[in-house]
Predicted model as a PDB file, atoms N, CA, C, CB and O in Angstrom, pLDDT in the B-factor column:
MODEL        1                                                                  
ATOM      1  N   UNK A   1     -12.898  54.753  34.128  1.00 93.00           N  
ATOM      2  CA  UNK A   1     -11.790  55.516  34.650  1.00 93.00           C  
ATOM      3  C   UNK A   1     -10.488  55.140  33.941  1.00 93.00           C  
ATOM      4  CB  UNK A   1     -11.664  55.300  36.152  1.00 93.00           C  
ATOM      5  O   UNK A   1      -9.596  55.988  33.910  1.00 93.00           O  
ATOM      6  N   UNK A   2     -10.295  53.936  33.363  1.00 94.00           N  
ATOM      7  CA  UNK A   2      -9.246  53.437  33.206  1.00 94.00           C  
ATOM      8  C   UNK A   2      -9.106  53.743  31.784  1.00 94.00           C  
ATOM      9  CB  UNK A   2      -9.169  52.131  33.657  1.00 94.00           C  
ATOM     10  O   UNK A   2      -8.096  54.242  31.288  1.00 94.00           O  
ATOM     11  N   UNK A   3     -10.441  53.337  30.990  1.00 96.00           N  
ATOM     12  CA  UNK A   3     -10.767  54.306  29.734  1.00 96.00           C  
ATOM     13  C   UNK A   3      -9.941  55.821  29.179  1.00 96.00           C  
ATOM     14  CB  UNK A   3     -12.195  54.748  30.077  1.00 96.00           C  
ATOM     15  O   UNK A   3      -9.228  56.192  28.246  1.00 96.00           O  
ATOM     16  N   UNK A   4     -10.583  56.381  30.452  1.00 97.00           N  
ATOM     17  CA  UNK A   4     -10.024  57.666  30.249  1.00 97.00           C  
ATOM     18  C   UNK A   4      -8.937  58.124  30.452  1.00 97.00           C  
ATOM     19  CB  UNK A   4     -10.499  58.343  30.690  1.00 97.00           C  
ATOM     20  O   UNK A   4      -8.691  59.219  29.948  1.00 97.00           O  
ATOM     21  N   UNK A   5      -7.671  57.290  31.446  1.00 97.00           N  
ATOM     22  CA  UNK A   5      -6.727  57.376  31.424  1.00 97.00           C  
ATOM     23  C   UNK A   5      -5.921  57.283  30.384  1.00 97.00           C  
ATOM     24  CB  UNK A   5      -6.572  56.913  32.066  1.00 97.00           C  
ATOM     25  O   UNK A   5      -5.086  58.150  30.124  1.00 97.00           O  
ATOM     26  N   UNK A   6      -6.138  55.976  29.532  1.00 97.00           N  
ATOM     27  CA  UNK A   6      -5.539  55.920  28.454  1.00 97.00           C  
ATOM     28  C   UNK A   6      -5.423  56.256  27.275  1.00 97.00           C  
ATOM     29  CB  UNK A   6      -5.510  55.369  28.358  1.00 97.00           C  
ATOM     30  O   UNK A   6      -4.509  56.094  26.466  1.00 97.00           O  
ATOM     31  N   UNK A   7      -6.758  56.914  27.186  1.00 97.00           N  
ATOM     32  CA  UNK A   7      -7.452  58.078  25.835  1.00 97.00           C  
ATOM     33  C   UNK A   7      -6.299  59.605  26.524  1.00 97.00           C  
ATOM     34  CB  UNK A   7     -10.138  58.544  26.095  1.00 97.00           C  
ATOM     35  O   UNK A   7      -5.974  60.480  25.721  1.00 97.00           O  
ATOM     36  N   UNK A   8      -5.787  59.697  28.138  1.00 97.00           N  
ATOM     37  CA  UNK A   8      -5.479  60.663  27.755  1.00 97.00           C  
ATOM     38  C   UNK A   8      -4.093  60.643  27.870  1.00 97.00           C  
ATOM     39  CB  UNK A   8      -6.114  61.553  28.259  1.00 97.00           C  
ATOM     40  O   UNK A   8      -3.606  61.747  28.113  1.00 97.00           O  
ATOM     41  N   UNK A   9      -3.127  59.494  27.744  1.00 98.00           N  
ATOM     42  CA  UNK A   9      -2.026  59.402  27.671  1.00 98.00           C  
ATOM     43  C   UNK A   9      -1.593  59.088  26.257  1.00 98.00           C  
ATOM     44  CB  UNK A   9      -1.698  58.631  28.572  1.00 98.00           C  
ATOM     45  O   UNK A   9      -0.497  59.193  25.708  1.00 98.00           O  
ATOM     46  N   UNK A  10      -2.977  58.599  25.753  1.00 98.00           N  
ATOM     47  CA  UNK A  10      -2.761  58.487  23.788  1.00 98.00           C  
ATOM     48  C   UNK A  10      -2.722  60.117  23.122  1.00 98.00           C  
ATOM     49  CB  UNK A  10      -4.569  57.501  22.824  1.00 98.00           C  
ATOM     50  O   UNK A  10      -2.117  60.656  22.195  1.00 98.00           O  
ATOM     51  N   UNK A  11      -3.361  60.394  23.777  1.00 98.00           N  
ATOM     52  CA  UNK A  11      -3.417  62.237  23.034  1.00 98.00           C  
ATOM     53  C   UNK A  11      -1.909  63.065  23.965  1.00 98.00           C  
ATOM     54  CB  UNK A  11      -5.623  63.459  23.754  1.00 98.00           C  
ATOM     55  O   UNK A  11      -1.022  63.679  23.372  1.00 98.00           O  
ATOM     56  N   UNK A  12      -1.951  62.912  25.109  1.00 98.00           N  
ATOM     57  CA  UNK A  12      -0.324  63.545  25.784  1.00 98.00           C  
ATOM     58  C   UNK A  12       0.906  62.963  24.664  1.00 98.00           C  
ATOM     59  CB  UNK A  12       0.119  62.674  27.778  1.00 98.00           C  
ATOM     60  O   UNK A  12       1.678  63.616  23.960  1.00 98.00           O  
ATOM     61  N   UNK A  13       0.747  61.507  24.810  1.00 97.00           N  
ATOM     62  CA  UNK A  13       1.566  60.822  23.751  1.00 97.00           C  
ATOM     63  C   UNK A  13       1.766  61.049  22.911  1.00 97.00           C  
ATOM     64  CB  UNK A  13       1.449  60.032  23.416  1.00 97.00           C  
ATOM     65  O   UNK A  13       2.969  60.941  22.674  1.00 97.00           O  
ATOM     66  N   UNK A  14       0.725  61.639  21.497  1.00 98.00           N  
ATOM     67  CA  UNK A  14       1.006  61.992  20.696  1.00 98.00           C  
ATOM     68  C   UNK A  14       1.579  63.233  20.469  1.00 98.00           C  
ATOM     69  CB  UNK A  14       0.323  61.751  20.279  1.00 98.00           C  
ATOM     70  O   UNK A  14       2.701  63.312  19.968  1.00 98.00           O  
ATOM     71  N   UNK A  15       0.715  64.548  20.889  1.00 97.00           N  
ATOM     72  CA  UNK A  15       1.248  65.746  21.151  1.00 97.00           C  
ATOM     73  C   UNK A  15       2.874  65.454  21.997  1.00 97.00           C  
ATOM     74  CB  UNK A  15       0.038  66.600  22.069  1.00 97.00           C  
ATOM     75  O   UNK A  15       3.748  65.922  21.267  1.00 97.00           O  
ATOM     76  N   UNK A  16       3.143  65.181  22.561  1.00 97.00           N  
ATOM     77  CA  UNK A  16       4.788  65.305  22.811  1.00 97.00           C  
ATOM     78  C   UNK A  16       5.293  64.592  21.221  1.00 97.00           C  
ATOM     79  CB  UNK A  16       5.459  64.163  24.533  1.00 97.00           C  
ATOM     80  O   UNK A  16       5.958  65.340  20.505  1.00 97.00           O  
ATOM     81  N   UNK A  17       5.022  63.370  20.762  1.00 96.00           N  
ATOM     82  CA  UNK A  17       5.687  63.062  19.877  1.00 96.00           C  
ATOM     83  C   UNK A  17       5.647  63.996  18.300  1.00 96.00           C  
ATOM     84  CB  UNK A  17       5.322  61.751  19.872  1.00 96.00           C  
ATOM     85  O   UNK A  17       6.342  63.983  17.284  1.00 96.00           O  
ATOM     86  N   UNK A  18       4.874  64.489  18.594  1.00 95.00           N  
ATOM     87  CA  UNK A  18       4.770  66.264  17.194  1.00 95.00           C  
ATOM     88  C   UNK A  18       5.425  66.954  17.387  1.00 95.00           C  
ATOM     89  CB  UNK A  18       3.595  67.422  17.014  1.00 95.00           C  
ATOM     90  O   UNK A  18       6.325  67.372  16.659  1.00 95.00           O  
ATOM     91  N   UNK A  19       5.082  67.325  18.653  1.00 95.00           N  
ATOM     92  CA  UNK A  19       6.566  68.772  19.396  1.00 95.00           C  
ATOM     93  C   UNK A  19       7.899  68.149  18.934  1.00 95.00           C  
ATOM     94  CB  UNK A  19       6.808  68.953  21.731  1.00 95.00           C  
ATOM     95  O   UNK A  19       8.703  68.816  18.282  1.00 95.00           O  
ATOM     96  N   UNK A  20       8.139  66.810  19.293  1.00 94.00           N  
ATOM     97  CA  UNK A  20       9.578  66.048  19.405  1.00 94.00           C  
ATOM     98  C   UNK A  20       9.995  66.419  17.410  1.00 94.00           C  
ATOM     99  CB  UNK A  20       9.309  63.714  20.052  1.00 94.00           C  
ATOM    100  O   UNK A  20      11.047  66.926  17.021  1.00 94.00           O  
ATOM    101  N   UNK A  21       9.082  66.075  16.704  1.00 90.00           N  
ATOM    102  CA  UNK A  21       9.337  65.889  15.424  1.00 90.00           C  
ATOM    103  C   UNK A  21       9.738  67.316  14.892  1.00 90.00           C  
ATOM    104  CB  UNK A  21       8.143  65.233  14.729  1.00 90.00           C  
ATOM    105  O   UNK A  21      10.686  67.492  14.126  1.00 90.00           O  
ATOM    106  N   UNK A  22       8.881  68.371  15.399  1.00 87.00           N  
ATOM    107  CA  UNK A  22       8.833  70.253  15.619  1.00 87.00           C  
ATOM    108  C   UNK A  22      10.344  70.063  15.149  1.00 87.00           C  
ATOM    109  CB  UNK A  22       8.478  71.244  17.651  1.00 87.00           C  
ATOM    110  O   UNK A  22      10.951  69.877  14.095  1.00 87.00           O  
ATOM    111  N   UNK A  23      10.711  70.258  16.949  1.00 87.00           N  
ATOM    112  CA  UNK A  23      11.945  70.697  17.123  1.00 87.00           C  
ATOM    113  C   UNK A  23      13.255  69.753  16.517  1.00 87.00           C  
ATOM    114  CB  UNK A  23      11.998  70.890  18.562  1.00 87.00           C  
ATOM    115  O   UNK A  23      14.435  70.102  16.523  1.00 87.00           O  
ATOM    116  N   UNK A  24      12.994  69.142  16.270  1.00 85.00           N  
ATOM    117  CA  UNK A  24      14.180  68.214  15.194  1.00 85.00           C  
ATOM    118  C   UNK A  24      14.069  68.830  13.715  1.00 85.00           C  
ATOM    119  CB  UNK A  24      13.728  66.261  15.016  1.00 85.00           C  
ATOM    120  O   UNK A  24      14.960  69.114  12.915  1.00 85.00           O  
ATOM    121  N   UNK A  25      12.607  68.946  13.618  1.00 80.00           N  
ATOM    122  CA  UNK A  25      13.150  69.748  12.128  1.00 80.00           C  
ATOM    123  C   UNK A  25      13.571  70.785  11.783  1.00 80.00           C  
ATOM    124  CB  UNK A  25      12.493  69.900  11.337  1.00 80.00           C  
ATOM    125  O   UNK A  25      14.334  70.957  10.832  1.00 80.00           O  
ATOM    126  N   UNK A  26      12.812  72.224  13.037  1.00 79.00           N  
ATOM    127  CA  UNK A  26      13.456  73.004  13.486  1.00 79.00           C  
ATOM    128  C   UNK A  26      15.179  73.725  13.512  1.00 79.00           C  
ATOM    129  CB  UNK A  26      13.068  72.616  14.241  1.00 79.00           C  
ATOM    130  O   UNK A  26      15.616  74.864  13.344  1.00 79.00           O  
ATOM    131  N   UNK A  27      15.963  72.046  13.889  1.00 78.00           N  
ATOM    132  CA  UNK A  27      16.997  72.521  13.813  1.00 78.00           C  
ATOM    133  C   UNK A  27      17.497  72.316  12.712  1.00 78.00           C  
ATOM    134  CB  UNK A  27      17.627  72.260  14.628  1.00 78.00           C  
ATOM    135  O   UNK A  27      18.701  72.571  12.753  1.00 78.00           O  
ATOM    136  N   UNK A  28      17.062  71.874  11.436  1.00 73.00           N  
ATOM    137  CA  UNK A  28      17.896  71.395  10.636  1.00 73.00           C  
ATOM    138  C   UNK A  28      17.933  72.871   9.365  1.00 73.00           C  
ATOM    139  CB  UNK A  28      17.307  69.725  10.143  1.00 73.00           C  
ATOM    140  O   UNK A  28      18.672  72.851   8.381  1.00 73.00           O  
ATOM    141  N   UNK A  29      16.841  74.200   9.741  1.00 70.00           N  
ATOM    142  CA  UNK A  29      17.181  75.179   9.249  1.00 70.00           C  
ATOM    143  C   UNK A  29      15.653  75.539   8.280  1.00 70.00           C  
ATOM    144  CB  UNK A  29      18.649  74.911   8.550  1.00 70.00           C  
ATOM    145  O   UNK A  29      14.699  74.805   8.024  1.00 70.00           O  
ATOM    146  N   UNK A  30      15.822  76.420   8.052  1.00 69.00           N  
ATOM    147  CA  UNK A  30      14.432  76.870   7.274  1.00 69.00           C  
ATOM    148  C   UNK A  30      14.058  76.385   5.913  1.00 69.00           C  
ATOM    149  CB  UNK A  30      14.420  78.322   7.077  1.00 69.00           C  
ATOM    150  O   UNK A  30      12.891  76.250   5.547  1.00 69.00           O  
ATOM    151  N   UNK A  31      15.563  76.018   4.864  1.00 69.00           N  
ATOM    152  CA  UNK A  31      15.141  75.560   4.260  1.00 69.00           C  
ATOM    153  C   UNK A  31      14.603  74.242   4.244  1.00 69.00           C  
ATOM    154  CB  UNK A  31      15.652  75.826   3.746  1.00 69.00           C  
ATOM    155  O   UNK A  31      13.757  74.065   3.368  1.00 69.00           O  
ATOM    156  N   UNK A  32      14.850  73.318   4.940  1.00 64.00           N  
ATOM    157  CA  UNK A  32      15.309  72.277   5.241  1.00 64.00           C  
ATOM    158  C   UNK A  32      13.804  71.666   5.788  1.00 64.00           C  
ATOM    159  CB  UNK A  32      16.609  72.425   6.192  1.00 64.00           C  
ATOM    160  O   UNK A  32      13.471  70.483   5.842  1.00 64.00           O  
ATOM    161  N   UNK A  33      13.289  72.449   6.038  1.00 63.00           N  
ATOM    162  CA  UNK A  33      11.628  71.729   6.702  1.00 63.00           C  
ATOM    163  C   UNK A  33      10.898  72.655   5.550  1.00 63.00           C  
ATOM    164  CB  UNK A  33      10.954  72.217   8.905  1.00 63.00           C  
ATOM    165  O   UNK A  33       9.833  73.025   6.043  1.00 63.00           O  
ATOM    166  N   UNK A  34      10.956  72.870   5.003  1.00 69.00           N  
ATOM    167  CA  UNK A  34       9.907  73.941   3.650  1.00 69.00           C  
ATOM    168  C   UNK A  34       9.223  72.563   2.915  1.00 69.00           C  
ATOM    169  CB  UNK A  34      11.226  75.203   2.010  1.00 69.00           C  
ATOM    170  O   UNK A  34       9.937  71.560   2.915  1.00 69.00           O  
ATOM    171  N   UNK A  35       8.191  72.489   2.436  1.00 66.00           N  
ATOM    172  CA  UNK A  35       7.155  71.562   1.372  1.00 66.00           C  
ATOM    173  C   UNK A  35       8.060  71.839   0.302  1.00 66.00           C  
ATOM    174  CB  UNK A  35       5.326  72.092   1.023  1.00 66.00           C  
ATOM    175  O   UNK A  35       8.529  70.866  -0.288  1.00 66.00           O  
ATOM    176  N   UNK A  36       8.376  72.942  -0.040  1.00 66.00           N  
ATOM    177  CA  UNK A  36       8.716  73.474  -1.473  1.00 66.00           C  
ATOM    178  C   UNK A  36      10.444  73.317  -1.712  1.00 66.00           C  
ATOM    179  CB  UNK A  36       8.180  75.257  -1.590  1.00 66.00           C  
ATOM    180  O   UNK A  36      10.973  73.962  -2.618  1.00 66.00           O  
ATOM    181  N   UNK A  37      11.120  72.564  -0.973  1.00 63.00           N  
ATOM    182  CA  UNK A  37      12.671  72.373  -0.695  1.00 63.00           C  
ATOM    183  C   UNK A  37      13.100  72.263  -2.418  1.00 63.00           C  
ATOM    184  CB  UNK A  37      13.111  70.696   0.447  1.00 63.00           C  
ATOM    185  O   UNK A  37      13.842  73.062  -2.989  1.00 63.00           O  
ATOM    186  N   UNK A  38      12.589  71.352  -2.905  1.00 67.00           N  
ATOM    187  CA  UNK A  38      12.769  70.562  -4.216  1.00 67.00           C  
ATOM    188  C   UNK A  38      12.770  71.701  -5.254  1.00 67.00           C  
ATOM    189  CB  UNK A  38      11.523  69.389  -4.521  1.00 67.00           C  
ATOM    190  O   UNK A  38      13.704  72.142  -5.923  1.00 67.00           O  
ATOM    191  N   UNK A  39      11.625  72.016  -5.213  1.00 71.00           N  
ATOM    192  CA  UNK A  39      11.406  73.737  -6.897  1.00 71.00           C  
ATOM    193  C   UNK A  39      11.488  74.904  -6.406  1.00 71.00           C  
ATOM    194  CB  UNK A  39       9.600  74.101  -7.888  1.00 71.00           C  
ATOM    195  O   UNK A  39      11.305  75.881  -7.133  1.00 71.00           O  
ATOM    196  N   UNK A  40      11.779  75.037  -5.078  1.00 69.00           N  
ATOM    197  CA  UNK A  40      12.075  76.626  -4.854  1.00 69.00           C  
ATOM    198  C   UNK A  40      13.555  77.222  -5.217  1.00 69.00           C  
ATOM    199  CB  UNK A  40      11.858  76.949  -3.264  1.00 69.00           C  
ATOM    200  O   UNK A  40      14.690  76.754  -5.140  1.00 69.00           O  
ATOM    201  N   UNK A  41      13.166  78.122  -5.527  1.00 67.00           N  
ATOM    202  CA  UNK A  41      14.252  79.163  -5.766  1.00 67.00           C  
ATOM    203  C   UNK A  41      14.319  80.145  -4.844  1.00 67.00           C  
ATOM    204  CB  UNK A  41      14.135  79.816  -6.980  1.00 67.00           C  
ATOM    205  O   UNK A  41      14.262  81.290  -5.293  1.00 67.00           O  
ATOM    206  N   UNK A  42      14.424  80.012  -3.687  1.00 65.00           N  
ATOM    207  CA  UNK A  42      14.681  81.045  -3.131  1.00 65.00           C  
ATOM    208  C   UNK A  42      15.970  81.003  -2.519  1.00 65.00           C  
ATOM    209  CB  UNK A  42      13.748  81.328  -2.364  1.00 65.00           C  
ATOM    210  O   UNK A  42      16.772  80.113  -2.802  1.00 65.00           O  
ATOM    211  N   UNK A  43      16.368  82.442  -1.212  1.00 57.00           N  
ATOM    212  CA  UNK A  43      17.558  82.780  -1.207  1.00 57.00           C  
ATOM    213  C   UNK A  43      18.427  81.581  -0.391  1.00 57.00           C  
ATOM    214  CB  UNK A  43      17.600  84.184  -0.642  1.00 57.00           C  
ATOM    215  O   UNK A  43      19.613  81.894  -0.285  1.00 57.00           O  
ATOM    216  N   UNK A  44      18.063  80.186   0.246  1.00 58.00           N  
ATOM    217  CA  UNK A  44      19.129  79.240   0.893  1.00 58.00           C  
ATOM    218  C   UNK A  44      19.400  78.285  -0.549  1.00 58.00           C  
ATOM    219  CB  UNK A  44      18.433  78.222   2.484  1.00 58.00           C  
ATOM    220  O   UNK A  44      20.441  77.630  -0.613  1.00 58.00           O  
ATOM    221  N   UNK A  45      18.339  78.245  -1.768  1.00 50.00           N  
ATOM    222  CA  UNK A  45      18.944  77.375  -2.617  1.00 50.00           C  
ATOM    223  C   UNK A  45      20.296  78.329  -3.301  1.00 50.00           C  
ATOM    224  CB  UNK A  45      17.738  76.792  -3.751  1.00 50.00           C  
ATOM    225  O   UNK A  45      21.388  77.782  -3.453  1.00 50.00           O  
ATOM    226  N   UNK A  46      20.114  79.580  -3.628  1.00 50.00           N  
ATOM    227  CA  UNK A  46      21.320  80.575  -4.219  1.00 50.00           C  
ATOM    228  C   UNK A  46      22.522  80.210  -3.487  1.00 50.00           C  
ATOM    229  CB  UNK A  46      21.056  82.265  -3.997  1.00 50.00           C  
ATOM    230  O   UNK A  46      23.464  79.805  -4.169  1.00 50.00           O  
ATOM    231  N   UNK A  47      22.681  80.285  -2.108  1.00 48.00           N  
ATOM    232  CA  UNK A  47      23.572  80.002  -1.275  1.00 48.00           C  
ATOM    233  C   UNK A  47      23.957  78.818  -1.537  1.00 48.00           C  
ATOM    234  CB  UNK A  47      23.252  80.157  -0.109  1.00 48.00           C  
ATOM    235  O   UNK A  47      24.933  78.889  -2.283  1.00 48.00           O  
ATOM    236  N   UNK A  48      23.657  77.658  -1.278  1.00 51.00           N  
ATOM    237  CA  UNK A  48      23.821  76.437  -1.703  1.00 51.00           C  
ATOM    238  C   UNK A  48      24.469  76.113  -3.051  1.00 51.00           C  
ATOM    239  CB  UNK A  48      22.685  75.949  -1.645  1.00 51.00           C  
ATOM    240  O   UNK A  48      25.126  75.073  -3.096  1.00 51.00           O  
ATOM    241  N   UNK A  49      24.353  77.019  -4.391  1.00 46.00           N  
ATOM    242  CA  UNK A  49      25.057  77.391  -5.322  1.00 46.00           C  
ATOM    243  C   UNK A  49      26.469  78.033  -5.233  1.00 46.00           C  
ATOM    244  CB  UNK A  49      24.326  78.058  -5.857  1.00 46.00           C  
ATOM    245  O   UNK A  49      27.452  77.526  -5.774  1.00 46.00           O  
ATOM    246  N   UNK A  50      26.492  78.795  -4.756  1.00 47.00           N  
ATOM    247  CA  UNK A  50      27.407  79.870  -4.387  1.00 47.00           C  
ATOM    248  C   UNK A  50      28.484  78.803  -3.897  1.00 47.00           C  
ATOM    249  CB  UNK A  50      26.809  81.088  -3.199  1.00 47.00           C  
ATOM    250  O   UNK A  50      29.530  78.477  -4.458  1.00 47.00           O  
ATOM    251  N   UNK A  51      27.916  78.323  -2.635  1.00 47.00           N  
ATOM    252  CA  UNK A  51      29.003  77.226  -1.695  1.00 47.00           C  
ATOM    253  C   UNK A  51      29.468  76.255  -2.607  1.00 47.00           C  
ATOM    254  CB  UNK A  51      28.252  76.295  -0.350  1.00 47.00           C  
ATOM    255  O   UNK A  51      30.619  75.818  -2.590  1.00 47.00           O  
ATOM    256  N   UNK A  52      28.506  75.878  -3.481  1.00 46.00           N  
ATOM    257  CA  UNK A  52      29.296  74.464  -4.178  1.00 46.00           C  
ATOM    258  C   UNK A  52      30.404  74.417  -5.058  1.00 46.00           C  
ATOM    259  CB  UNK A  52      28.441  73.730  -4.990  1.00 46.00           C  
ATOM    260  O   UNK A  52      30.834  73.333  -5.452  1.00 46.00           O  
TER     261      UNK A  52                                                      
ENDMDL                                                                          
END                                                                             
């Protein structure tokens, strides 16, 4: 019983701590959580030109 309690506060645990990571990256904008931040060319790196 006690087993299973803690197998299921390790999996609750984790899943909240993914969501938590989600929404933090979430806010920091689309480009900003992309794999491809570094060699893309798309339209937030143009902007980012423009502004500088």
């Amino acid at each position: 019983m006690l087993f299973n309690i803690a197998i299921g506060a390790l999996i609750f645990g984790y899943a909240a701590w993914t969501l938590f990571k989600l929404v933090k990256r979430s806010r920091k904008g689309k480009c900003a959580t992309c794999e491809l931040r570094r060699s893309c060319q798309s339209a937030c790196d143009q902007v980012k030109v423009k502004n500088s």
